[in-house]
C-alpha positions in Angstrom: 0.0 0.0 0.0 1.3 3.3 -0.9 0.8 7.3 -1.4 2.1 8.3 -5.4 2.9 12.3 -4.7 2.7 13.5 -8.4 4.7 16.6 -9.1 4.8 19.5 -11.1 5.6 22.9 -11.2 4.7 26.4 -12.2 6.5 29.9 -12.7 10.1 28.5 -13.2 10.5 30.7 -16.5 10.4 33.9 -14.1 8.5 35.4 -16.2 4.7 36.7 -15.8 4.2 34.3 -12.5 4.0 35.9 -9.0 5.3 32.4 -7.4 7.5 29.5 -8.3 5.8 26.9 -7.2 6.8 23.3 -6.6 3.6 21.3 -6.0 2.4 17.4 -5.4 -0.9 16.2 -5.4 -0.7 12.9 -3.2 -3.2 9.5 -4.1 -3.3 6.8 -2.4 -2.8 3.7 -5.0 -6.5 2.3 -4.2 -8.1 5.4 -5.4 -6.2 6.2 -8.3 -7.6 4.4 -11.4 -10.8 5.6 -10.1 -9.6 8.8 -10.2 -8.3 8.7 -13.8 -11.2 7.1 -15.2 -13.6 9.8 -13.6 -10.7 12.8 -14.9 -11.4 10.9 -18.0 -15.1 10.8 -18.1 -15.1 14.6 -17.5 -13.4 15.6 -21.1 -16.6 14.6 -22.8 -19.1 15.8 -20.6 -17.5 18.9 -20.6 -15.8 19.2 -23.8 -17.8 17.0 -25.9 -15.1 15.0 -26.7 -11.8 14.1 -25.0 -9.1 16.4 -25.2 -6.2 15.0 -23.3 -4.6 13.6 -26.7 -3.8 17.7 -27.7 -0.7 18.1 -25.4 -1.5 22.3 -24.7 -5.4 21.9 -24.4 -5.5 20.8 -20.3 -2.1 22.8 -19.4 -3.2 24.8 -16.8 -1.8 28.2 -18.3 -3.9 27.5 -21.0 -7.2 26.4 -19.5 -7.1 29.1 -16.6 -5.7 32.8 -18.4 -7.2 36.0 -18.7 -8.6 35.0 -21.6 -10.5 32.1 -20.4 -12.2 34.3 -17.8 -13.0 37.2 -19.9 -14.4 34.8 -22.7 -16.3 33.2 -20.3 -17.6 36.4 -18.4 -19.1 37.8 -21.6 -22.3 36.0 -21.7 -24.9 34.8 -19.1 -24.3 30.9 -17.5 -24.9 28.9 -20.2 -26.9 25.0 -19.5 -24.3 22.5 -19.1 -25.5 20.2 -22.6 -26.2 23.5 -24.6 -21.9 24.6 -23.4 -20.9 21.2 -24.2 -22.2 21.3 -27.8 -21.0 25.1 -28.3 -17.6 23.8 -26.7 -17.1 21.4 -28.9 -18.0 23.2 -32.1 -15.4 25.4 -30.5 -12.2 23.4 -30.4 -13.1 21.4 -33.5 -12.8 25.1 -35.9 -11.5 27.4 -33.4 -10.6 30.2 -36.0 -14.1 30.2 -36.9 -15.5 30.2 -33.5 -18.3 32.0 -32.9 -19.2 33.9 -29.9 -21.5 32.0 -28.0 -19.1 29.0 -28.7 -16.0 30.6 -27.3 -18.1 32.4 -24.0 -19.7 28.2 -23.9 -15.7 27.3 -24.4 -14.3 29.5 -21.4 -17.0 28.3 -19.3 -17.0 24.7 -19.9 -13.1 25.4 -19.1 -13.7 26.8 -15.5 -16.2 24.0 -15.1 -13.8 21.1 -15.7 -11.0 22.5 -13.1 -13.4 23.2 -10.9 -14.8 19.9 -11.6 -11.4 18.0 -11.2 -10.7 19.5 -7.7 -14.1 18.4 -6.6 -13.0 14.7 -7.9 -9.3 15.2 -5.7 -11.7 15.6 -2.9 -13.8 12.9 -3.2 -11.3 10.2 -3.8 -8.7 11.4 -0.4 -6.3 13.4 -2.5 -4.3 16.0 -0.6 -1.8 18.5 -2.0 1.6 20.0 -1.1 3.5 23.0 -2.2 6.8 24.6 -2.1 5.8 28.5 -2.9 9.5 30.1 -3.7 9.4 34.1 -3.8 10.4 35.7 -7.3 14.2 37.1 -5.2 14.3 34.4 -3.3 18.7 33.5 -3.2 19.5 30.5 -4.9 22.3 28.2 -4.0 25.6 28.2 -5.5 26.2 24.5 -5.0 25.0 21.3 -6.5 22.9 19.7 -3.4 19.1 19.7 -3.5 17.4 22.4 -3.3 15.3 23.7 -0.4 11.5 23.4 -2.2 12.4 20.0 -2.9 13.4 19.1 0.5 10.4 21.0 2.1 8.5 19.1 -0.2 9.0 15.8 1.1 9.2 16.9 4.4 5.6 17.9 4.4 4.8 14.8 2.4 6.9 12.6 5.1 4.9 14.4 7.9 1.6 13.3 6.0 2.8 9.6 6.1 3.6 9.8 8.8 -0.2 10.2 10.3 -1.3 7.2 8.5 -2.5 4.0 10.6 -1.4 2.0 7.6 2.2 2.9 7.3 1.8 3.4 3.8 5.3 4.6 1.8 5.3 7.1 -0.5 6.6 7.3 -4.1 7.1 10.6 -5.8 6.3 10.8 -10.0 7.7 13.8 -11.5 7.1 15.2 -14.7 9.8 14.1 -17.4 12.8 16.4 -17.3 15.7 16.6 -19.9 18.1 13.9 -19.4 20.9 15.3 -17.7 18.1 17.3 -15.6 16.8 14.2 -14.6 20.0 12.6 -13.4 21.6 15.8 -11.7 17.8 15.5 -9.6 18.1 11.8 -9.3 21.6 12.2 -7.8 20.4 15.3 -5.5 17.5 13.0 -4.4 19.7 10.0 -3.0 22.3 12.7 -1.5 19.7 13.8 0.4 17.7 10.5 1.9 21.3 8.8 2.0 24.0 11.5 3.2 21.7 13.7 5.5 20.1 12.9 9.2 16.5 14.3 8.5 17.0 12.6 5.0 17.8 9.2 6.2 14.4 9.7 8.4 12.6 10.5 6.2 13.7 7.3 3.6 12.0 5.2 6.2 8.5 6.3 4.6 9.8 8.4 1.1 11.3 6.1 -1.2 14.3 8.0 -2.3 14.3 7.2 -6.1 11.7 9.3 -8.4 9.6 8.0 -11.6 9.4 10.2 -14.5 6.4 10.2 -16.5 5.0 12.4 -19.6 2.7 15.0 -18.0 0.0 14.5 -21.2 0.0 10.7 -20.4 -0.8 11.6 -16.7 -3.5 12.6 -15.2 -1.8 13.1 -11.5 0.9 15.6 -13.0 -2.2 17.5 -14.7 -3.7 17.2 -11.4 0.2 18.6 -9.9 -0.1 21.3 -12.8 -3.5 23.3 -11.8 -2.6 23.1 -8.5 0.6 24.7 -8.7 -0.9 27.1 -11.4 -3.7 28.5 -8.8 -1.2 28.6 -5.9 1.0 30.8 -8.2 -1.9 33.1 -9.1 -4.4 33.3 -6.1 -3.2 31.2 -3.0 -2.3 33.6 -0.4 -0.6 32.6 2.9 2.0 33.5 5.6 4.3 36.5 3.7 3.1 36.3 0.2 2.1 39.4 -0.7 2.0 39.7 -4.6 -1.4 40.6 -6.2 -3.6 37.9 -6.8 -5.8 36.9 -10.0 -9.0 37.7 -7.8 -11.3 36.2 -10.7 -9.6 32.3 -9.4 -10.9 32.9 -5.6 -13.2 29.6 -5.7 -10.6 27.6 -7.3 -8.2 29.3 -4.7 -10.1 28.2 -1.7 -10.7 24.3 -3.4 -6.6 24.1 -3.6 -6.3 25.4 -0.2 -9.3 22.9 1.4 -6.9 19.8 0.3 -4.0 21.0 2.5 -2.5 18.4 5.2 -2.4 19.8 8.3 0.1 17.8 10.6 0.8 17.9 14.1 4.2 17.0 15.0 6.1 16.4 18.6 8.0 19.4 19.5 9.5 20.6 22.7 7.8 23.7 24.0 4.7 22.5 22.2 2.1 20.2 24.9 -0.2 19.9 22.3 2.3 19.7 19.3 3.6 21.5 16.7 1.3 22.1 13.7 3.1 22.0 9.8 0.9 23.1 7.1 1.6 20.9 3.9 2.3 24.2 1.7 5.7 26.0 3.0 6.7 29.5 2.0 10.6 29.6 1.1 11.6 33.1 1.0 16.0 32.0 1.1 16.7 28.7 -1.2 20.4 28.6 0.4 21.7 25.8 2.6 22.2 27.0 6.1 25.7 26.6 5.4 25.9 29.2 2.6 23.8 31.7 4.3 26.5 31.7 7.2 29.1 32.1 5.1 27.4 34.9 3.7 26.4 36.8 6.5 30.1 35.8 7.9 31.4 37.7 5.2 30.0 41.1 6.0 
């Protein structure tokens, strides 16, 4: 028996993003081939046909933009069968797209994520995030980075609270090659040369899969989340403007969050660790000493 954390990420180009974002959507292996066949079953109930075989169409920047909202903002609430039927005419001749089909095609867009985080709910999912600010100092060395390791800390702390003793495996979306070693390598430096990391081995198993995100439903799943956090999730010191028009999708993403209570001294009733963790300084304590020793 075992957790799969699927993981993806959002805002790593630096560009538009408020956030980087480093985020896992964790299913229990019982629930997730019921989860994929419902994800599934929602493409053609919203879409009117699936749409997962088009690599772009169920990326998150492309199913929650501006332009998804505004489209779908410019009409009244259309019936869910009359939207699937304008939806579809939508995406099958989209340069001749009329307006009722592309105000039906934003909506039925809304719907489905919406839709998909009501599923994650229903069959135990639970997500995690590493939420990196924009200036945050990166580390000049080569071990893994801090969102990573916060990452599985929160997911460690997660297994840790199951009666089963369940382990955890961690998917991630394929990387380039040499990406994918260099994380690989950082991965068993961690759970092998490290005290916390050895620990945490004893539920984490230290060695990744990597998967095609469009062959995946859990890294789409990873994706939307990490996508809303960047754009409307709000908590501790993030202070960056949000996309106010995602609030509801917002508030879903932040309903799934693990909250864990750990032993700690100075804490009688424990110590309680949110499963999304805002990383403001990416550095190893080591090189932030050296740093400040310098000055």
């Amino acid at each position: 028996m075992a957790y799969l954390l699927f993981v993806d990420e959002s805002g790593q180009d630096h560009r538009e993003s408020p956030y980087e974002v480093l985020a896992g959507a964790a299913v229990h292996d019982t629930q997730i081939w019921n989860l994929v066949c419902a994800i599934q079953d929602a493409e053609p109930r919203f879409f009117g046909t699936r749409i997962s075989n088009d690599r772009e169409e169920l990326k998150a920047r492309r199913l929650l933009r501006r332009k998804t909202f505004r489209l779908a903002a410019q009409g009244a609430a259309i019936p869910e069968d009359e939207r699937t039927l304008l939806s579809a005419a939508a995406l099958k001749d989209g340069a001749n797209a009329t307006r009722a089909q592309l105000t039906a095609l934003g909506q039925a867009r809304i719907a489905y994520v919406h839709h998909v985080l009501e599923l994650c709910a229903a069959h135990g999912v639970r997500f995690f995030a590493s939420i990196v600010h924009p200036s945050a100092p990166t580390p000049a060395g080569q071990g893994l980075r801090k969102d990573y390791a916060y990452l599985f800390e929160r997911f460690f702390y997660f297994l840790e609270e199951q009666l089963t003793h369940e382990r955890g495996l961690v998917v991630f979306d394929e990387l380039e090659r040499s990406q994918a070693h260099l994380l690989v390598n950082q991965m068993s430096e961690y759970f092998r040369a490290t005290e916390k990391g050895r620990m945490r081995s004893g539920r984490v198993v230290p060695e990744p899969f990597f998967v095609h995100s469009d062959l995946t439903s859990g890294i789409r799943i990873a994706d939307l989340v990490a996508y809303i956090i960047s754009w409307n999730v709000r908590v501790s010191s993030m202070a960056a403007a949000r996309r106010a028009e995602m609030d509801a999708l917002g508030r879903a993403v932040q309903n799934l969050r693990h909250r864990a209570t750990i032993d700690r001294l100075g804490y009688p009733d424990g110590f309680v660790v949110w499963s999304f963790a805002v990383i403001d300084d990416l550095r190893p304590r080591d090189e932030r000493e050296e740093v400040l020793g310098d000055r």
